[in-house]
GUDREN-393293 format. One record per residue (C-alpha): residue in three letters; x negated, y negated, z. Coordinates in steps of 0.1 Angstrom, whole numbers. Layout:
REM residues N
LUMLUM, resn, c1, c2, c3
LUMLUM, ALA, X, Y, Z
...
//
This chain:
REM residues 296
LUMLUM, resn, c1, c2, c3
LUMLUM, UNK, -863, -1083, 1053
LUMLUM, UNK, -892, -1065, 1074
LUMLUM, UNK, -901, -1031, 1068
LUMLUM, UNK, -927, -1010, 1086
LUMLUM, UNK, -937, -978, 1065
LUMLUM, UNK, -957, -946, 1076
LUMLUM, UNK, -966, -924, 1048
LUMLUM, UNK, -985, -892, 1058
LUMLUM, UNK, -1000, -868, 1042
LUMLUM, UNK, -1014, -832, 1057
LUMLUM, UNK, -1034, -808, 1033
LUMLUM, UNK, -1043, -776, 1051
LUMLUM, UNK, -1067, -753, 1031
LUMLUM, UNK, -1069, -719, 1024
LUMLUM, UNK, -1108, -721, 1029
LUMLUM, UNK, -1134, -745, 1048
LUMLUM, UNK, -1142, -775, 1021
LUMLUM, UNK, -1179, -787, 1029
LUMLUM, UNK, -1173, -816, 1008
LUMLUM, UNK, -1143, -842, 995
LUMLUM, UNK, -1138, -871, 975
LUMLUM, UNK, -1106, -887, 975
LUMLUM, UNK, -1091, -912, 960
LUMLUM, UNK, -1058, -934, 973
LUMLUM, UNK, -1033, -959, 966
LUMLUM, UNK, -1016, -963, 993
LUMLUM, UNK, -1012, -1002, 1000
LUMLUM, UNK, -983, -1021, 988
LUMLUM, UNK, -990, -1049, 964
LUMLUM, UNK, -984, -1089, 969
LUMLUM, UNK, -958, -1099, 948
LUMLUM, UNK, -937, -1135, 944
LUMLUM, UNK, -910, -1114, 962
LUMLUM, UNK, -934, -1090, 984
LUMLUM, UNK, -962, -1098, 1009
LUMLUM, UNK, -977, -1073, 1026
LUMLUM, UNK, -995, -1089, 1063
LUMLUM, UNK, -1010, -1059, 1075
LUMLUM, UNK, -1018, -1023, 1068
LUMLUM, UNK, -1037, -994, 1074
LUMLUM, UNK, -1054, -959, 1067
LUMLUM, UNK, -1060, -934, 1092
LUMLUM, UNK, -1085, -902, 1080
LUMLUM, UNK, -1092, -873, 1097
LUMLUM, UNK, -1117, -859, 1095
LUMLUM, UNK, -1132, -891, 1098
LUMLUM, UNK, -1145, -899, 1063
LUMLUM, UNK, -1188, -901, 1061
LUMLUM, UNK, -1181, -933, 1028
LUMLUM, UNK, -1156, -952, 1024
LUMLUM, UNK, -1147, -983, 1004
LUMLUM, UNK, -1113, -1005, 992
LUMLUM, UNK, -1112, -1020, 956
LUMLUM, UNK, -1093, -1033, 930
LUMLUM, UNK, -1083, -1015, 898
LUMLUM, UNK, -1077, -1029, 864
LUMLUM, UNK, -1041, -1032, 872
LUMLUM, UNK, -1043, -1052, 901
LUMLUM, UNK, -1033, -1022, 925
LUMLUM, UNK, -1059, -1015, 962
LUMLUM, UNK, -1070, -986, 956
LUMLUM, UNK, -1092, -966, 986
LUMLUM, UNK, -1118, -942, 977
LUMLUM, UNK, -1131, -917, 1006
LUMLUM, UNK, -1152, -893, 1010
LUMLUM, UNK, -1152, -861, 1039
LUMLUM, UNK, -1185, -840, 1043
LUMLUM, UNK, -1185, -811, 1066
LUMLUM, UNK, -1169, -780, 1071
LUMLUM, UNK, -1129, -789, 1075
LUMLUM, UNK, -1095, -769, 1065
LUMLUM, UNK, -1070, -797, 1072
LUMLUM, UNK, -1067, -832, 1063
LUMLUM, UNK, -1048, -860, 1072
LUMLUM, UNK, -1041, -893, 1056
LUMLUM, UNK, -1018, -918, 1073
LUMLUM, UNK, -1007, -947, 1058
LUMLUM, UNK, -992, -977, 1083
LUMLUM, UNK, -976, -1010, 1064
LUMLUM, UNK, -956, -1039, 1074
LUMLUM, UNK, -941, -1054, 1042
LUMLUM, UNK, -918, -1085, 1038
LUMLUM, UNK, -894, -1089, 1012
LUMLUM, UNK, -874, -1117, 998
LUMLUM, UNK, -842, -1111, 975
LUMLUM, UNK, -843, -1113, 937
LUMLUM, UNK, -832, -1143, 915
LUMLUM, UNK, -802, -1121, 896
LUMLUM, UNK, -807, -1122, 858
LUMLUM, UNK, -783, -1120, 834
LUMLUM, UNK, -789, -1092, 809
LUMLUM, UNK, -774, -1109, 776
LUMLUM, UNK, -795, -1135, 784
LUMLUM, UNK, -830, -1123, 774
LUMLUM, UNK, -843, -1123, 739
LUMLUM, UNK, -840, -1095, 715
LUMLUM, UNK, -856, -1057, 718
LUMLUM, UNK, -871, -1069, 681
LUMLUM, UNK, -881, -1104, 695
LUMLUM, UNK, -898, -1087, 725
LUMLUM, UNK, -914, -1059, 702
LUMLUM, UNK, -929, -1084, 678
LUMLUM, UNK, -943, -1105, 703
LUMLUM, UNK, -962, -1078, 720
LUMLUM, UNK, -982, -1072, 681
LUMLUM, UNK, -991, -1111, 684
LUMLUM, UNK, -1031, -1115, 675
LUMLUM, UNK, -1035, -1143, 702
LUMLUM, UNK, -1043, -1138, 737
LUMLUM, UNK, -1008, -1146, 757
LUMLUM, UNK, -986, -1128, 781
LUMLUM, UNK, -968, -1104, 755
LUMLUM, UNK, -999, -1093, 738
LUMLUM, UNK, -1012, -1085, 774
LUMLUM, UNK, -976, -1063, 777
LUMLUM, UNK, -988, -1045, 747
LUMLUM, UNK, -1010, -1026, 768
LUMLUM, UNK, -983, -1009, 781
LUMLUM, UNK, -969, -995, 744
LUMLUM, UNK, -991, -971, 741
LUMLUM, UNK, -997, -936, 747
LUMLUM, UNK, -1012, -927, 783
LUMLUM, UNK, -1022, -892, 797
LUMLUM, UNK, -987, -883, 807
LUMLUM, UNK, -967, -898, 780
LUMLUM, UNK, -970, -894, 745
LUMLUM, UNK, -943, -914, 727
LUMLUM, UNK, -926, -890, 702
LUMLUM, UNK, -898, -889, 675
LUMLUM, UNK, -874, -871, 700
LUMLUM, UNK, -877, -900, 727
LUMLUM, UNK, -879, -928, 698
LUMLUM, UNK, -840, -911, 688
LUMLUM, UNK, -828, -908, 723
LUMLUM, UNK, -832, -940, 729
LUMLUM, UNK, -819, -956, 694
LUMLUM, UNK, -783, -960, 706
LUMLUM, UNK, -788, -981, 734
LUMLUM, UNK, -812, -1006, 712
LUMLUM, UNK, -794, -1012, 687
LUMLUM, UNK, -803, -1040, 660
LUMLUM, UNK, -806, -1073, 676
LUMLUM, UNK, -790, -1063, 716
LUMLUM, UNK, -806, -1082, 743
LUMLUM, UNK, -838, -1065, 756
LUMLUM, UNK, -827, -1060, 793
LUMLUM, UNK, -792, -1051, 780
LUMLUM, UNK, -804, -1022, 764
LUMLUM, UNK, -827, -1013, 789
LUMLUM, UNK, -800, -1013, 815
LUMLUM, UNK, -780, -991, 791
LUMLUM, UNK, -809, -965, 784
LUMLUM, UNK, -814, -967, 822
LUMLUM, UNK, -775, -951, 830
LUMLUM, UNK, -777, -929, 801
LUMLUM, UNK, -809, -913, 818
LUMLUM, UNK, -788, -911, 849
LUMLUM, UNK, -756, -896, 839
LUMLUM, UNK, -778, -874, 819
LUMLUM, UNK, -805, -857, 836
LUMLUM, UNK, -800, -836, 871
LUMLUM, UNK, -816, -844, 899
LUMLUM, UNK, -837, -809, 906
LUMLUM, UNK, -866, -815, 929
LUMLUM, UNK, -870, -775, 918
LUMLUM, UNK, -871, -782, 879
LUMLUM, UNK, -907, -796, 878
LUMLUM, UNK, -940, -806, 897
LUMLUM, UNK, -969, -830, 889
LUMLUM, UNK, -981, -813, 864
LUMLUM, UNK, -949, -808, 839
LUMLUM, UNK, -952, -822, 806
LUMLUM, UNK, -924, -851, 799
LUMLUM, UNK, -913, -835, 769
LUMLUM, UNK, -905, -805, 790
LUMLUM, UNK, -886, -824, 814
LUMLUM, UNK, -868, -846, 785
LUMLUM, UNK, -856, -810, 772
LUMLUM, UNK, -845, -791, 802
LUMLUM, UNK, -824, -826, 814
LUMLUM, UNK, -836, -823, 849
LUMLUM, UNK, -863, -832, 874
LUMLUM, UNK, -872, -862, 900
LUMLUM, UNK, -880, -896, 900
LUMLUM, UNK, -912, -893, 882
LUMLUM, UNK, -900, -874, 855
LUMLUM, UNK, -869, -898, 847
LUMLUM, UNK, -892, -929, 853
LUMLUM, UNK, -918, -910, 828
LUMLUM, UNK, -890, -904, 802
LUMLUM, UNK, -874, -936, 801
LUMLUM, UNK, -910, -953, 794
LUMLUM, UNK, -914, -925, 767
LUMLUM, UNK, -882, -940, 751
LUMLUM, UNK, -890, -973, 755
LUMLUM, UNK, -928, -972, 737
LUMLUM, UNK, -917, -947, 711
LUMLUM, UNK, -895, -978, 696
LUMLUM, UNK, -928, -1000, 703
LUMLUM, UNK, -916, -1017, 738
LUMLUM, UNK, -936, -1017, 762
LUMLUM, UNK, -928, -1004, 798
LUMLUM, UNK, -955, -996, 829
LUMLUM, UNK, -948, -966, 853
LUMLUM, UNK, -941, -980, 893
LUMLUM, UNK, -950, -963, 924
LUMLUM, UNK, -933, -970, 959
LUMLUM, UNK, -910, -968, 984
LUMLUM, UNK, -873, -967, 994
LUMLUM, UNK, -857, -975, 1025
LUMLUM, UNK, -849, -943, 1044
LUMLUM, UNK, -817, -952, 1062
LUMLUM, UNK, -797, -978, 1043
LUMLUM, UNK, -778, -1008, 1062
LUMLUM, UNK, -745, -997, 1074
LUMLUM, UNK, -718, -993, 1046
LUMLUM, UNK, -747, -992, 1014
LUMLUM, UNK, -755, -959, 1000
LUMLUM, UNK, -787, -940, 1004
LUMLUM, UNK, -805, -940, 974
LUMLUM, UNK, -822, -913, 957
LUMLUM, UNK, -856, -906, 968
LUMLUM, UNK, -854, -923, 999
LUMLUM, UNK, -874, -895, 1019
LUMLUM, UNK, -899, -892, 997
LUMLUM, UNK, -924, -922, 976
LUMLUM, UNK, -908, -931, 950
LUMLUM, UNK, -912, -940, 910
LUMLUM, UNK, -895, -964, 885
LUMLUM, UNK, -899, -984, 855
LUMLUM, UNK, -911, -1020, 844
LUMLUM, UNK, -905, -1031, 810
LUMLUM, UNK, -913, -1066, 798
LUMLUM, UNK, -885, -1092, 791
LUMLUM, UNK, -901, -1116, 774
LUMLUM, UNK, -919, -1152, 787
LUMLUM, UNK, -893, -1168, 806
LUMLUM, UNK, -878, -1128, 822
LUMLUM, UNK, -913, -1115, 827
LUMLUM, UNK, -916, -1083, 839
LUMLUM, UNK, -883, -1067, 849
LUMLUM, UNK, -875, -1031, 871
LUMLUM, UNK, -853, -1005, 869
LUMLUM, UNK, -844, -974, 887
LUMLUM, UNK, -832, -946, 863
LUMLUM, UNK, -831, -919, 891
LUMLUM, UNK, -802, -942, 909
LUMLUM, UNK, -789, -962, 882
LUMLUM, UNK, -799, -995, 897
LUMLUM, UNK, -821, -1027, 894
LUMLUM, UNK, -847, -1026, 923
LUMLUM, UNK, -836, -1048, 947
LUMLUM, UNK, -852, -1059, 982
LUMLUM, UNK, -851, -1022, 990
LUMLUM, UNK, -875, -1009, 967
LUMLUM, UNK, -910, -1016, 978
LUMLUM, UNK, -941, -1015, 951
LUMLUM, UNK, -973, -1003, 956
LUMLUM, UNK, -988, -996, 924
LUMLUM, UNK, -980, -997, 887
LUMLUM, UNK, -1004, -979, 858
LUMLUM, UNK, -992, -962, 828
LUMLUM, UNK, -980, -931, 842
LUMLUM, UNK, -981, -912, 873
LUMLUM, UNK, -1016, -904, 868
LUMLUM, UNK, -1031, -935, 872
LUMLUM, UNK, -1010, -940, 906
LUMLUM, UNK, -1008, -908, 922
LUMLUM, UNK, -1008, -916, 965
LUMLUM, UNK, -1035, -890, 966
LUMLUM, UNK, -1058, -873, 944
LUMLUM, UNK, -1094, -857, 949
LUMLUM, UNK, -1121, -833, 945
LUMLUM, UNK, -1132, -806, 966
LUMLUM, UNK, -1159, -776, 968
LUMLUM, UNK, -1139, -751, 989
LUMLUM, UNK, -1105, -747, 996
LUMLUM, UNK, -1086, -723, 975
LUMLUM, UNK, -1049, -721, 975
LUMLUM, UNK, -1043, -756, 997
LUMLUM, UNK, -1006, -763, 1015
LUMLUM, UNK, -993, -800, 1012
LUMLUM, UNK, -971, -814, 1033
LUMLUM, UNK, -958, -851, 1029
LUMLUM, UNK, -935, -873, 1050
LUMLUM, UNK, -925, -910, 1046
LUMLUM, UNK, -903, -931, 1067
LUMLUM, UNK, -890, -970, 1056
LUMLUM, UNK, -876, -986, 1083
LUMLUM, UNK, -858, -1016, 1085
LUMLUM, UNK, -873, -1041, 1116
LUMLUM, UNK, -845, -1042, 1142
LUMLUM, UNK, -858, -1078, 1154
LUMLUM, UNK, -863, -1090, 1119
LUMLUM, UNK, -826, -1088, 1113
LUMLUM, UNK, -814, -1099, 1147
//
């Protein structure tokens, strides 16, 4: 499948800004299953600097800067993304949360100690007793590591109310956790809270949905908007494996990544610094469509 994605995003301020630096994440990744051809970044105002690199997770990340008197800005993101379906894995079939769990503490250098990266605490997410408990039902002693996760994934969903009212950015996890509501990045947040306070390790994904779904498939959650999920680590042969908590579902061809960190902090679409501005207004769209003459 082809998709073509526009992201925009408009900031109109309160006050002139005389000066901005911004940073962005805003290309999808290759993957085995994703390739990305072409994309693009409109700015206006047009930036004075700009550059593209590569973080230490692999993600494109574009740094910008805007010098002169402005109150609005606009970012607009343009992508044409291929995907290829999934190989389907069989849950039962991966090794053991404790299997997975030890490997990650390994003192060589191999692909599960590199995981371990990911069991940690980050700026968002600090695993706690609370999260470690939550999560103890679903992992019980020796249960395939994706068959848990898949559990824990549907517990979060029947769970916890979609409120896009309940929270913003800035809300804690725990606070989220508590109240049982909030949006995709709080239920992505929690479920990797659960999964490091037992010592798993488990990456925080940002990206996209497919607005309007194929003819007799339900819209997902989130499709209007970018979107967050979770990547926990299978084991050697699995590797790194998805899931959606805020839908209950596997990513499938439909979910497109752009960037994976530790939390939502290290892959927010937009983030800067500004001298001016006050109070600012945001105002975000995104639109996933399908190519018509791809599926022809």
């Amino acid at each position: 499948m082809r998709f073509h994605i526009t992201h925009q995003t408009d900031y109109t301020y309160e006050s002139p800004v005389s000066v901005g630096h911004y940073v962005a994440h805003l290309a999808p990744r290759d993957l085995p299953f994703q390739e990305c051809p072409w994309q693009e970044i409109i700015i206006s105002p047009k930036p004075t600097d700009r550059a593209v690199r590569v973080d230490s997770f692999g993600n494109s990340v574009t740094y910008f800067e805007v010098t002169g008197m402005h109150q609005k800005l606009s970012v607009v993101s343009r992508s044409l993304v291929e995907m290829r379906p999934l190989t389907p894995l069989d849950p039962s079939a991966t090794p053991s949360w404790e299997t997975v769990r030890d490997a990650c503490r390994n003192d060589r250098f191999d692909a599960a100690s590199a995981a371990q990266e990911f069991v940690f605490a980050s700026p968002l997410i600090q695993p706690a007793a609370e999260f470690a408990e939550y999560a103890a039902s679903s992992f019980t002693t020796s249960r395939p590591m994706l068959e848990g996760a898949c559990e824990l994934n549907h517990r979060i969903f029947k769970d916890f109310a979609f409120d896009a009212t309940a929270t913003d950015v800035a809300t804690q996890v725990d606070k989220a956790f508590r109240q049982r509501r909030g949006v995709c990045q709080d239920f992505a947040q929690i479920m990797i809270a659960c999964l490091r306070s037992i010592g798993l390790p488990a990456r925080y994904v940002s990206g996209y949905l497919e607005t309007m779904p194929p003819p007799g498939m339900e819209k997902l959650i989130g499709a209007d908007a970018s979107h967050a999920w979770v990547s926990i680590w299978c084991g050697e042969v699995a590797g790194w494996v998805d899931l959606d908590p805020t839908n209950d579902v596997l990513p499938s061809a439909r979910h497109i990544t752009v960037a994976w960190g530790r939390d939502f902090s290290d892959v927010s679409p937009l983030r800067g610094v500004m001298r001016g501005a006050g109070r600012q207004k945001l105002q975000v769209s995104v639109d996933v469509k399908q190519d018509a003459e791809a599926c022809a």
